[in-house]
C-alpha positions in Angstrom: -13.0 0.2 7.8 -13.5 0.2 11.6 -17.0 -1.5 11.1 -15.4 -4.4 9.0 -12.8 -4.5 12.0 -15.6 -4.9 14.0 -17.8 -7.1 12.4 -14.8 -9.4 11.6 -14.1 -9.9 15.5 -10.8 -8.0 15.0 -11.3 -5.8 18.0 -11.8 -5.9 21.6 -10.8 -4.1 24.6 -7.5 -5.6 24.8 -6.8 -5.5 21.1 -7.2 -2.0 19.8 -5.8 -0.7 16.3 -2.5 0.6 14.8 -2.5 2.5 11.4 0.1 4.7 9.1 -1.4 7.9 8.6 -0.4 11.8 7.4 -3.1 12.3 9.9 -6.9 13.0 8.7 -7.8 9.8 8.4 -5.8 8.6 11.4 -7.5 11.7 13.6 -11.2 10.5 12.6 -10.0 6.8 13.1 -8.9 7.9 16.5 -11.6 9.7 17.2 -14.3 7.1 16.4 -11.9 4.1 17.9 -11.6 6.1 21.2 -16.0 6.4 20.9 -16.0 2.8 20.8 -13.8 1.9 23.3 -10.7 1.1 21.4 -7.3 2.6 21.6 -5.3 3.5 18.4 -1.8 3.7 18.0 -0.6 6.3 14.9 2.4 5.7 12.9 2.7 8.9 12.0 5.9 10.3 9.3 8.0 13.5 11.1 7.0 15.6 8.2 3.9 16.0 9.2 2.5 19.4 10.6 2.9 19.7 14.6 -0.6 20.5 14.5 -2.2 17.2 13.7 0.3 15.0 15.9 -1.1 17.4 18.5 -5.2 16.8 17.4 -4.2 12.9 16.6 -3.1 13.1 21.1 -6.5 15.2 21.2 -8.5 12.8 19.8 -6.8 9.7 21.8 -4.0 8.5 19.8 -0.8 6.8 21.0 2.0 8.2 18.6 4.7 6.3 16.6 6.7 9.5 14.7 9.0 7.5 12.1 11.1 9.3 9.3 8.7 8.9 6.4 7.5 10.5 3.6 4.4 13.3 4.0 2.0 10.6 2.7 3.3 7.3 3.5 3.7 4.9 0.2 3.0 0.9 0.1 6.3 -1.1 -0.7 8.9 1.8 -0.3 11.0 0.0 2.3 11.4 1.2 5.9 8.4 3.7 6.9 5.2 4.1 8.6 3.2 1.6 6.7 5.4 -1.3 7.5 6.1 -0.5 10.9 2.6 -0.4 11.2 2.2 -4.1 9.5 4.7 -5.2 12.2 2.8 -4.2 14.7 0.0 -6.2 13.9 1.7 -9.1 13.1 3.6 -9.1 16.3 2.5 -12.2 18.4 1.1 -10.1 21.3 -1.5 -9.6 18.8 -2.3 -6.3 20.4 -3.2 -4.1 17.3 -5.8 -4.6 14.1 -5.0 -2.7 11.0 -7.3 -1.2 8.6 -4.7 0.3 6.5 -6.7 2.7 4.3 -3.5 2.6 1.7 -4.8 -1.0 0.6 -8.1 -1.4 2.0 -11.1 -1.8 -0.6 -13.4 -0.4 2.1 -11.8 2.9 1.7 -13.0 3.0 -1.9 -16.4 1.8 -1.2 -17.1 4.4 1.1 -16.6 6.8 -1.4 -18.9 4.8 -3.9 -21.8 4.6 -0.9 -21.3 8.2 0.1 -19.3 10.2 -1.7 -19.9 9.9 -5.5 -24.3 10.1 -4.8 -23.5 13.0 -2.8 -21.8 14.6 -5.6 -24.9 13.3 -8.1 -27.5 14.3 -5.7 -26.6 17.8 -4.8 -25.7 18.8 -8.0 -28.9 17.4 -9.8 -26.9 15.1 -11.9 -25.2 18.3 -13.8 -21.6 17.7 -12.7 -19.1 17.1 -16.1 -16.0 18.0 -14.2 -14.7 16.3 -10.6 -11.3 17.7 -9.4 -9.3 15.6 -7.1 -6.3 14.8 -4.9 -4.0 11.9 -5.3 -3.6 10.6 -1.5 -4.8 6.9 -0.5 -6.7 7.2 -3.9 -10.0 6.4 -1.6 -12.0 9.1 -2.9 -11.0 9.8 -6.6 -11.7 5.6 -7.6 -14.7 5.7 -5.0 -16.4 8.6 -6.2 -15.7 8.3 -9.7 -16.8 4.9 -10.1 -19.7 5.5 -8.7 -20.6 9.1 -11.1 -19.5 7.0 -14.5 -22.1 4.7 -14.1 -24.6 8.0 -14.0 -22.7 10.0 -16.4 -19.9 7.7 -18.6 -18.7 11.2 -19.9 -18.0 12.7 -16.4 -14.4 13.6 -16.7 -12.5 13.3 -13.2 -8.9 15.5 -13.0 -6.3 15.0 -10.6 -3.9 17.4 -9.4 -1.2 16.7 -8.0 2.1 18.6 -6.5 5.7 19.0 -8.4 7.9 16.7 -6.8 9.7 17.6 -3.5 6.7 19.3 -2.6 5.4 19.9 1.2 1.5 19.6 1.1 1.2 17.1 3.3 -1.3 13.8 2.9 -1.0 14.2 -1.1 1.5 12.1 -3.4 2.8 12.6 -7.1 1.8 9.9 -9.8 4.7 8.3 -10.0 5.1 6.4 -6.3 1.1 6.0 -6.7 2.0 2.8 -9.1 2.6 0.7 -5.7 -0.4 1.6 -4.7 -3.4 -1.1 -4.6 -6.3 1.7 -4.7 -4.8 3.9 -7.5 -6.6 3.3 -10.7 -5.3 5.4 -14.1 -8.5 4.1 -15.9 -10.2 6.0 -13.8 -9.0 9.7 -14.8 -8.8 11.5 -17.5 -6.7 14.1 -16.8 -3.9 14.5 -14.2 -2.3 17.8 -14.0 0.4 18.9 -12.0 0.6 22.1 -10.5 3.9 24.1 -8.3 3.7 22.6 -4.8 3.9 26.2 -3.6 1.1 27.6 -5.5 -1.2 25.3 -3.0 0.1 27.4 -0.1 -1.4 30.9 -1.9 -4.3 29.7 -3.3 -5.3 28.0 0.0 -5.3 32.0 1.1 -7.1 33.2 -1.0 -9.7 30.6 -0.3 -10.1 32.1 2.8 -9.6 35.9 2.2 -11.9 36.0 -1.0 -14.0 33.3 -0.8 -14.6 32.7 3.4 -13.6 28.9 2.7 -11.0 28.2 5.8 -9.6 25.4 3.2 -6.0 23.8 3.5 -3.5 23.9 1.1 -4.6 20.8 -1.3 -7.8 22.5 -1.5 -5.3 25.2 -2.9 -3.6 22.9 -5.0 -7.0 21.9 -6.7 -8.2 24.2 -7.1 -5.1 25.7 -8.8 -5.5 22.6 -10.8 -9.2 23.4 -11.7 -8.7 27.2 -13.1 -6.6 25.5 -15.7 -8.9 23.2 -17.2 -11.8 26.0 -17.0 -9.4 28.0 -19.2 -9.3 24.9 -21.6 -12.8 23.5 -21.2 -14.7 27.2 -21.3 -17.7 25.3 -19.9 -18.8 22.8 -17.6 -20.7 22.1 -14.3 -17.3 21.8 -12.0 -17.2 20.1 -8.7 -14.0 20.5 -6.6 -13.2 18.2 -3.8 -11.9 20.1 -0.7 -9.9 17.5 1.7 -9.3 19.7 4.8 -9.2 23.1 6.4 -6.5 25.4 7.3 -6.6 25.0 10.6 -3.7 21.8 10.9 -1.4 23.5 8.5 -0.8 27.1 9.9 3.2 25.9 10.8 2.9 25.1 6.9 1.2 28.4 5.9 3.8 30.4 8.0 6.6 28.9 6.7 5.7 29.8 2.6 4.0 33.1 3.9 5.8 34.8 6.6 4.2 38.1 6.4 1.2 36.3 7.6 3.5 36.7 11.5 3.5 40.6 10.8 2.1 42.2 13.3 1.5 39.5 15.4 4.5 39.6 17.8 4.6 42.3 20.5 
């Protein structure tokens, strides 16, 4: 996205780049933006964890917080996606936007990178990919591109019950306004209790040594229960993120984790 900024003429010094974000794609955007020489302002909903408005400063970001939902939604009103858009359309013409919600660059980057990844590593014996719902980015990019390998790949989304917490990650049914969400493209979606993410993110890390966040959790939640329908399979799960920008989450749906840890 920031190289079709670039090669459009989009940036310069002077004009740098505004974007909505729950904040991983915002904090890598930031981070290669800052590289380059451009300056990013973050719209940035006040749901999100403390910890990545602080690495989204880290990495050079100017901060908008706007009352929003975890993972802001195309065409629901008010929010951090069209507050962005207003930004860029303001006549100063200060700001670019790449808006990863709508922008077909965030698929093919998945279909470049992701999906032969996927093919390559696991020799072409993959029959199962699990998924989040977020931007949609990865689950159309990386699917597309193992269907054309394998037509009978099956690719399972899992998303959280509704009122849920796990920041970045959206239920089905807002996911209709968005422009990169394609149904064709899955064959299962299953939906899993938002607070189940939270303890299977831990045991990631205390059984398994995988410091994963808590839609890692929520997958793989998600992908014990087709294994207990399928029986068989070659399985791979997508992991978004690690725990290390949710701990105020963690805390708050596992206190004992502060046991011990106050003098």
């Amino acid at each position: 996205m920031l190289r079709d900024l670039e090669a459009h003429g989009e940036l310069t010094k002077e004009r740098g780049i505004v974007e909505p974000t729950s904040g991983n794609t915002g904090i890598s955007l930031a981070a290669m933006a800052r590289a380059r020489g451009y300056h990013l302002r973050a719209v940035v909903p006040n749901k999100v964890p403390l910890e990545k408005k602080i690495l989204l400063k880290i990495a050079g970001a100017e901060l908008d917080v706007v009352s929003d939902e975890l993972c802001p939604a195309p065409g629901l009103g008010d929010g951090s996606i069209n507050l962005a858009k207003s930004h860029a359309k303001a006549q100063s013409a200060r700001y670019a936007m790449p808006n990863q919600y709508e922008n077909v660059h965030n698929v093919e980057a998945h279909l470049r990178t992701t999906g032969p990844e996927i093919w390559r590593q696991t020799e072409g014996k993959i029959t199962h990919l699990f998924v989040s719902l977020g931007t949609c980015g990865t689950v159309s990019g990386a699917s597309q591109f193992l269907r054309t390998k394998n037509p009978g790949i099956k690719v399972v989304a899992v998303q959280p019950t509704e009122g849920h917490d796990v920041p970045g990650l959206r239920n089905v049914t807002p996911l209709g306004l968005s422009k990169l969400f394609d149904s064709s493209l899955l064959d299962d979606i299953i939906e899993v209790d938002f607070r189940l993410a939270y303890t299977r993110a831990l045991e990631l890390c205390q059984n398994e040594g995988l410091l994963a966040g808590p839609s890692s959790g929520l997958i793989l939640e998600g992908a014990l229960d087709i294994i207990q329908r399928d029986k068989t399979g070659f399985g791979v799960m997508i992991f978004p993120d690690n725990i290390f920008k949710y701990v105020s989450n963690m805390i708050k749906h596992i206190p004992t984790l502060l046991d011990g840890t106050t003098p």
